[in-house]
C-alpha positions as CSV (number, residue, x, y, z in Angstrom):
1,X,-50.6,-29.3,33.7
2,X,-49.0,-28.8,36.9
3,X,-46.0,-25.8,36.7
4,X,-44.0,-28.5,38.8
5,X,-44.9,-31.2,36.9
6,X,-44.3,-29.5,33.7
7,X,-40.7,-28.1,34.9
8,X,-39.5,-31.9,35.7
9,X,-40.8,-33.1,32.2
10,X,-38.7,-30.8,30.3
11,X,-36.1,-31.2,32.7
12,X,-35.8,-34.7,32.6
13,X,-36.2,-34.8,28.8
14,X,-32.5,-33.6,28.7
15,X,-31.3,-36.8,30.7
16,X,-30.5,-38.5,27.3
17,X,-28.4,-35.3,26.4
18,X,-26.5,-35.1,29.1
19,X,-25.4,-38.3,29.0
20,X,-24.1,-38.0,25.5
21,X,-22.1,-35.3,26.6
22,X,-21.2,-36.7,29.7
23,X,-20.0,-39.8,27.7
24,X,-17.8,-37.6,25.5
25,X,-16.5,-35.6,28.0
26,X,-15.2,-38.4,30.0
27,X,-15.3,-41.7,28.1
28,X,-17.6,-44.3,30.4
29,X,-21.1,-44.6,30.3
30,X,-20.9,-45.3,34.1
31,X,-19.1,-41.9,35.2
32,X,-21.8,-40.0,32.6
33,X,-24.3,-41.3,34.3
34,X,-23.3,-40.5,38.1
35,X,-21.9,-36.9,36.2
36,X,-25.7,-37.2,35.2
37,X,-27.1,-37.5,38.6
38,X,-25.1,-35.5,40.4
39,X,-26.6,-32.4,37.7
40,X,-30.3,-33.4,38.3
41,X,-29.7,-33.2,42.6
42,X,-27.6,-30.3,42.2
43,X,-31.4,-28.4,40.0
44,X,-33.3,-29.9,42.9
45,X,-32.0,-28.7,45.9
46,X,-32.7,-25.2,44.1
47,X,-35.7,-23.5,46.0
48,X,-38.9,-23.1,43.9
49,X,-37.9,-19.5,43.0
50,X,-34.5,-20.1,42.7
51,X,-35.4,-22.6,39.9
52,X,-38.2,-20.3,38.5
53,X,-35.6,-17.5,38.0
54,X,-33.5,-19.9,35.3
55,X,-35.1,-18.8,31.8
56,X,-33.1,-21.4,30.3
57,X,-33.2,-24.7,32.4
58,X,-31.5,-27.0,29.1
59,X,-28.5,-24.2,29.4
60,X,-28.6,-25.0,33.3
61,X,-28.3,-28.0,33.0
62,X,-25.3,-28.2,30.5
63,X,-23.4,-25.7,32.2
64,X,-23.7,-27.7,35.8
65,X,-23.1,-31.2,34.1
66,X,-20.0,-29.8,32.2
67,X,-18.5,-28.1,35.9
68,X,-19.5,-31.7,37.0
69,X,-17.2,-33.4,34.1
70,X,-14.3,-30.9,34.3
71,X,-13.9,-31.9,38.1
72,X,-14.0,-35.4,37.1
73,X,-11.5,-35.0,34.5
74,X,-9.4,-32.9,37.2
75,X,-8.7,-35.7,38.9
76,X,-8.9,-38.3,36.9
77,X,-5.0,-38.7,36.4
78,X,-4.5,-39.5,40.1
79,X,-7.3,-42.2,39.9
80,X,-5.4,-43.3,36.9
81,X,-2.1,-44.2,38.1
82,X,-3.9,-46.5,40.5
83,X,-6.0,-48.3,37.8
84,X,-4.9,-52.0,36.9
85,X,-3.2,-52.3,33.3
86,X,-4.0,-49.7,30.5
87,X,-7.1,-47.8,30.3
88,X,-9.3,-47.5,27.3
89,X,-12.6,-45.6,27.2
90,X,-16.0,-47.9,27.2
91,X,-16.6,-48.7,23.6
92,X,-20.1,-48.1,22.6
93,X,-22.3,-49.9,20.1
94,X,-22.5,-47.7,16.6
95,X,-26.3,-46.4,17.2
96,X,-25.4,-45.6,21.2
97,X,-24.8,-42.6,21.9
98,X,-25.1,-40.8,18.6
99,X,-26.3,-36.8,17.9
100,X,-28.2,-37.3,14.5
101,X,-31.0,-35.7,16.0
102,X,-28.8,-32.4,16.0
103,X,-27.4,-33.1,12.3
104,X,-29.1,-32.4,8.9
105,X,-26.4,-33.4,6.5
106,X,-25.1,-36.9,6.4
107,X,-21.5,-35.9,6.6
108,X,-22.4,-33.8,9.9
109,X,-23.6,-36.8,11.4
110,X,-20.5,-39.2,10.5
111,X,-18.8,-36.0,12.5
112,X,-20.3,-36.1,15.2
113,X,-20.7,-39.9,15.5
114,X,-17.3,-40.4,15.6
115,X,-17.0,-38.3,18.4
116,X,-18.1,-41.5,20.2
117,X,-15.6,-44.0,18.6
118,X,-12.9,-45.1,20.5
119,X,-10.0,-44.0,18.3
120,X,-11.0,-40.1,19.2
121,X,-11.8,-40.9,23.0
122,X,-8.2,-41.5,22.7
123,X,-6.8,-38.5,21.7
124,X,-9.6,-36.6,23.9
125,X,-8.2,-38.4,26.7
126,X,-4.7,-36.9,25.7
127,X,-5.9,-33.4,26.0
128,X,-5.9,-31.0,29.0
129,X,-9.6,-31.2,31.1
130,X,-9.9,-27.4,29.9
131,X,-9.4,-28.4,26.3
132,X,-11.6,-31.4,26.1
133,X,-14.6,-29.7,27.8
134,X,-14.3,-26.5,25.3
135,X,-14.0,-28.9,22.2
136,X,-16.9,-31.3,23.4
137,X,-19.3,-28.3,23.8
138,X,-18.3,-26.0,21.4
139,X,-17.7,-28.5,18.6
140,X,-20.0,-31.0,19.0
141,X,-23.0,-29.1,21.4
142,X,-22.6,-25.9,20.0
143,X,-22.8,-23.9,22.9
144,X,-20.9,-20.6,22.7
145,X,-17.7,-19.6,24.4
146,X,-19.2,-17.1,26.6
147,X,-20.9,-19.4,28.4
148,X,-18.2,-22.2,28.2
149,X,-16.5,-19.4,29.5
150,X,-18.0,-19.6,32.8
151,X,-17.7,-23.2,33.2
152,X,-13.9,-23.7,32.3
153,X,-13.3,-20.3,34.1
154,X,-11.6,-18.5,31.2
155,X,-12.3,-15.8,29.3
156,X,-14.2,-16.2,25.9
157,X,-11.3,-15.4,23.9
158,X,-9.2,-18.5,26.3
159,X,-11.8,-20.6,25.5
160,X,-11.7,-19.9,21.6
161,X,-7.8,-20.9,22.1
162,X,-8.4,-24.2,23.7
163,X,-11.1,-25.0,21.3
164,X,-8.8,-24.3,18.5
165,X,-5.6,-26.3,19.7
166,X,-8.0,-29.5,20.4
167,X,-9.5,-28.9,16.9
168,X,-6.2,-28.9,15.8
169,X,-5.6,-32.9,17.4
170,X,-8.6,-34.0,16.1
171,X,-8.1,-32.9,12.7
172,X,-4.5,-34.6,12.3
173,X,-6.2,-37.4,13.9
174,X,-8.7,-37.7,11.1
175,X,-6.5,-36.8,8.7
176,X,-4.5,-40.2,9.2
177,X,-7.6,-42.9,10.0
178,X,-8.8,-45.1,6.7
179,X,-12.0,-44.4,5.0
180,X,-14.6,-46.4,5.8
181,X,-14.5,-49.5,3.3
182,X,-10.9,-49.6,3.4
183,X,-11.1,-49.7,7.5
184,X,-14.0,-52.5,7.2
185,X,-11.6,-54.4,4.3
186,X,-8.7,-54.5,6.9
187,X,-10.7,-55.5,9.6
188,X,-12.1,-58.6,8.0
189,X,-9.1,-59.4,6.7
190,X,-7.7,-59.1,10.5
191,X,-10.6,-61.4,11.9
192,X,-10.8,-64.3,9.1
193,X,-6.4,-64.3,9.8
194,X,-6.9,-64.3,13.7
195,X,-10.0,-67.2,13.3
196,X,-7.6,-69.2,11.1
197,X,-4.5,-69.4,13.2
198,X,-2.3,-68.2,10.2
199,X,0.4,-65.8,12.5
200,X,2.2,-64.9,9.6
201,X,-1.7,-63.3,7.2
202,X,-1.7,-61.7,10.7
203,X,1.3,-59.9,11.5
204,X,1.0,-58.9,7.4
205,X,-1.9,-56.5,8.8
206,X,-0.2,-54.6,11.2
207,X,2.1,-51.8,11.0
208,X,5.6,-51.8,12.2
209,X,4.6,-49.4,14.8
210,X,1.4,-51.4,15.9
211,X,0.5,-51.2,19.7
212,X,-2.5,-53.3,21.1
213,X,-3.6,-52.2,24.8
214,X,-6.3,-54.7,26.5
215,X,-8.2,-53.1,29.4
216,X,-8.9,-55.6,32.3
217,X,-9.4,-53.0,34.8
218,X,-7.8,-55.6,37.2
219,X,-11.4,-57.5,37.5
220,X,-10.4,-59.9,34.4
221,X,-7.1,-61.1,32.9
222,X,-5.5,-59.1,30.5
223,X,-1.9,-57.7,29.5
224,X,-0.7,-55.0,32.0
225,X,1.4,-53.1,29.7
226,X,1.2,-52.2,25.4
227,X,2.4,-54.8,23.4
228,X,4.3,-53.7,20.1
229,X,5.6,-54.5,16.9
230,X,3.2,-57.2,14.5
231,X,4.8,-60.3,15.6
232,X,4.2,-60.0,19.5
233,X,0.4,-58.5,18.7
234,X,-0.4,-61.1,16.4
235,X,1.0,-63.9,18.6
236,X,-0.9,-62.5,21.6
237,X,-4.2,-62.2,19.4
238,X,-4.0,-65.7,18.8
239,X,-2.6,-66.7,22.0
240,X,-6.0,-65.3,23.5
241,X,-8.0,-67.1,21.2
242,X,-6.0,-70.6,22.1
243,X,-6.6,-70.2,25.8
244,X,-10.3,-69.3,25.3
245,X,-11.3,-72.3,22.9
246,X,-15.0,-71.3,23.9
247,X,-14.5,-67.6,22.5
248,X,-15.4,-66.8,19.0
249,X,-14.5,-63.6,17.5
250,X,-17.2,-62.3,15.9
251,X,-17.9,-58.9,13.9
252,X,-20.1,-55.9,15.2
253,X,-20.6,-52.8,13.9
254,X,-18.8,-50.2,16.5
255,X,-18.7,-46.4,16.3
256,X,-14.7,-47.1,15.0
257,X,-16.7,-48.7,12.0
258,X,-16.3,-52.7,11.7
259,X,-15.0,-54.3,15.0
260,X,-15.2,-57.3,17.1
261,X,-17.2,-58.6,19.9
262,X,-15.5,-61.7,21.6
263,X,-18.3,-64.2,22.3
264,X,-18.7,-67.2,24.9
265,X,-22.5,-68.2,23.6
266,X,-24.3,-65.1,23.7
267,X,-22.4,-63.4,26.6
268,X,-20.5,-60.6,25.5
269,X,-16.7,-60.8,27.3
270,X,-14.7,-58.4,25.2
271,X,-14.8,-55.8,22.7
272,X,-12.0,-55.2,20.0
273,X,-11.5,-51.8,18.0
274,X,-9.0,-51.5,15.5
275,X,-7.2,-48.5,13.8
276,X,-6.5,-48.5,10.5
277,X,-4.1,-46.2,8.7
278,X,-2.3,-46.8,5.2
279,X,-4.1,-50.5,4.6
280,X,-2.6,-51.7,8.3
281,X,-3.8,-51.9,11.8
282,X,-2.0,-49.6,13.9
283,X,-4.0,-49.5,17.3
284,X,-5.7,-52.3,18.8
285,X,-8.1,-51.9,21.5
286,X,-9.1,-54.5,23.8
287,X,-11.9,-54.0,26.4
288,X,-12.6,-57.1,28.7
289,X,-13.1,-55.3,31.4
290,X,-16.9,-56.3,32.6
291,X,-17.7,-52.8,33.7
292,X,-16.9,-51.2,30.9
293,X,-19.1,-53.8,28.7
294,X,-22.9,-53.6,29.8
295,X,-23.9,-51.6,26.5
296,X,-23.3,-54.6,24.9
297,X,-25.7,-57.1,26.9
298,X,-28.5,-54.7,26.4
């Protein structure tokens, strides 16, 4: 085989990669991809010996993509503040996305497929750019601190730091989030309530500190600020279902575990992730914003 031919094969090989950490890193599949592209034309405006001097083109690649995220992140608050309503990250369908290729035990990979649900893009999205890149590729791609090192622009002991204090958020994040069946038990609960009309089963399920944010993006409608407390969620879950008497709420596995998909015949128009801590709901996530939903019409 052609050297050239053979180069772009293994370089393009890592496309599916970098878009899971692209993903991670900055929580739409849209702004991993361009992320994504903006990698691969960075490798080939490299001359030929330029390119044939990299001994380890999947490192290249990881390292570029990550400088790529960590300017995206930089300015993401300003783009932010301009953005209509809250903003959620893009949920993902539960087998998009996932690392199990990387994981031998079972438990690694409920770790690391979690790193794609919702609940934790949240509190990534909370951290500092630095902190977020170092925990992405240190804790989930495994690439030492030297060389995240170089990308953040830290030294390795820096970058040991901020992988330690975003471990530290993740982990009390975990440590408050249902099990499985007991997060899968609530959410049926939530739906057959909500598909009923009973307000009061509703409002039962949610904490006293419950917050729902719906993510329009300004394209669709949707509430522009958090709603709180169970009685104004509940009434605006079923106030949505009332004004859309064509929706149906129907379940889907997500990477949050059981969730919703809101349905107008096949088209998918919404997705809904819950948090569940203690036996009650105390996030709800609500993505109609059709940019943020293509994953889903796949």
């Amino acid at each position: 085989m052609d050297r050239t031919v053979e180069d772009l094969d293994d370089v393009m090989t890592e496309r599916s990669r970098l878009i899971a950490l692209g993903y991670r890193m900055l929580g739409t599949l849209q702004e991993a991809e361009d992320a994504v592209q903006e990698t691969y034309l960075r490798w080939y405006r490299l001359s030929e010996d330029e390119r044939a001097a990299i001994d380890n083109p999947q490192g290249w690649l990881t390292r570029v993509a990550s400088r790529v995220c960590l300017d995206v992140l930089k300015s993401a608050r300003a783009r932010r503040e301009q953005y209509v309503g809250p903003w959620l990250p893009e949920p993902v369908p539960a087998d998009l996305l996932t690392l199990s290729s990387h994981a031998t035990d079972p438990a690694d990979r409920v770790t690391l497929d979690d790193t794609v649900s919702t609940a934790l893009l949240v509190v990534l999205d909370a951290m500092t750019p630095p902190e977020r890149v170092a925990f992405v590729l240190h804790d989930v791609f495994a690439v030492p601190f030297g060389e995240i090192a170089d990308v953040v622009g830290r030294s390795p002991a820096a970058v040991r730091q901020l992988a330690s204090s975003a471990r530290r958020r993740v982990a009390a994040h975990r440590g408050t989030v249902a099990t499985a069946p007991e997060h899968d038990a609530v959410v049926r609960a939530f739906g057959s309530a909500a598909s009923g009309g009973d307000l009061g089963a509703l409002a039962a399920l949610l904490d006293p500190s419950v917050v729902l944010r719906s993510d329009g993006g300004g394209v669709v409608s949707a509430a522009r600020n958090p709603i709180l407390g169970p009685s104004n969620v509940a009434r605006f879950v079923l106030g949505c279902l009332d004004k859309r008497p064509t929706w149906r709420l129907v379940e889907r596995p997500t990477a949050d575990g059981l969730g919703f998909v809101w349905l107008e015949g096949d088209d998918v128009l919404g997705v809904v992730n819950l948090q569940v801590a203690a036996g009650l709901v105390t996030d709800v996530w609500m993505v109609v914003n059709p940019d943020k939903l293509a994953a889903w019409r796949i």
